[in-house]
C-alpha positions in Angstrom: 42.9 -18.7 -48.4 44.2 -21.6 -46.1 47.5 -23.1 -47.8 47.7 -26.2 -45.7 44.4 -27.4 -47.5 46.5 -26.1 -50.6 49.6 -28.5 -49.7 47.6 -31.2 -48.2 46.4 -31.6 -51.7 49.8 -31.2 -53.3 50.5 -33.7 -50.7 47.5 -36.6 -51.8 48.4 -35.6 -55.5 51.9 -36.8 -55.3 50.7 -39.9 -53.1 48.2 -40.6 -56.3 45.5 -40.7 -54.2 43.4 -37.7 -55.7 41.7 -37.6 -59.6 40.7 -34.1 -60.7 39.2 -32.7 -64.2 35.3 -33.1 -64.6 35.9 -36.8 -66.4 37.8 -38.2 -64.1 36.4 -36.9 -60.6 32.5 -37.6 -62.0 34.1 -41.4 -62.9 35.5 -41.6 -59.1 31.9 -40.1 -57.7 30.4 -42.8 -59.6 32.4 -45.6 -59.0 32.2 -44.7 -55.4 35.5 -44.4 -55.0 35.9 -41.0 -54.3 35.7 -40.2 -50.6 35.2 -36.0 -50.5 34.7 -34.1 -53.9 36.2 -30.6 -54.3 34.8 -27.8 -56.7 36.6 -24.2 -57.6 34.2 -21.7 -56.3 34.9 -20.2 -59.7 33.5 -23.1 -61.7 31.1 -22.9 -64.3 26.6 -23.2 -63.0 26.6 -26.5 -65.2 30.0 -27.7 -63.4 28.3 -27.2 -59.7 24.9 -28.7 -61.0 26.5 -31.6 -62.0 29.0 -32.5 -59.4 25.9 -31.4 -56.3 23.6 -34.0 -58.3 25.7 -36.6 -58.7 27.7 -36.1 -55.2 23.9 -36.3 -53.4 23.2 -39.2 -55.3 25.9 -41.1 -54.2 26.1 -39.8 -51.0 29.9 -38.1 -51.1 30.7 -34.8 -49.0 30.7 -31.7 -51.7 33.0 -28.7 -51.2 33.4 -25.5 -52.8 36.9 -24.4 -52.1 39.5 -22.1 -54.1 39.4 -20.9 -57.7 40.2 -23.0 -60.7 43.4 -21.9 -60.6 44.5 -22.5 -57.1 43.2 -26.5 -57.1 45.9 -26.8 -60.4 48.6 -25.1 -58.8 48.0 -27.1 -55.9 48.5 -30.3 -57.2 51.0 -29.3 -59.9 48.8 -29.0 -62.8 46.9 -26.4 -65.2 43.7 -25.5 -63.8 40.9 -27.7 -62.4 37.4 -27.2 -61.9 37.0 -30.6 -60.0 39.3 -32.7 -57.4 38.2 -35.6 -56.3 40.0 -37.2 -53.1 40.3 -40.8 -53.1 41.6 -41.9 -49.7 39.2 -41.7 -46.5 42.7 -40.1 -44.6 43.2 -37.4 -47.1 39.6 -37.1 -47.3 39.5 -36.6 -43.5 42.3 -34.1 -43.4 41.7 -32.0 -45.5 37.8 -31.4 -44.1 39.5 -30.6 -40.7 42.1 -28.1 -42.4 39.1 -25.9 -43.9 
């Protein structure tokens, strides 16, 4: 697994510039404030439907990356299905760490 993605996220977590849990990321995609939405490869099929659908409809970069798990533990939390990253330089950064 690559921890610098891991850290960066720790990283844009403690900068407050990254929402996570299904309510809050699918309220960033809409608002179109969220610039890259990440997914735990081990989320539910309903999870992945709904973040590809709405992530294609608004036009922001989907990525399946780590389990549940590793996204909480990442940013200091319990686990966490959905991150979404809410600053175009995290956004960036992390895309060229994975």
């Amino acid at each position: 697994m690559n921890n610098k993605v891991f850290s960066l996220l720790g990283l844009c977590q403690r900068a407050s510039r990254l929402v996570s849990g299904e309510f809050m990321t699918e309220k960033a995609v809409k608002d179109k404030t969220a610039k890259l939405v990440i997914i735990a490869t081990d989320s539910s099929d309903n999870t992945k439907k709904l973040f590809t659908n709405i992530c294609s409809t608004n036009k922001i970069e989907l990525i399946e990356f780590g389990t549940k798990e590793q996204l909480g533990k990442a940013i200091g939390k319990d686990i966490r299905a959905s991150i979404g990253i809410i600053d175009e330089g995290f956004a960036k950064a992390v895309k060229e760490k994975m």
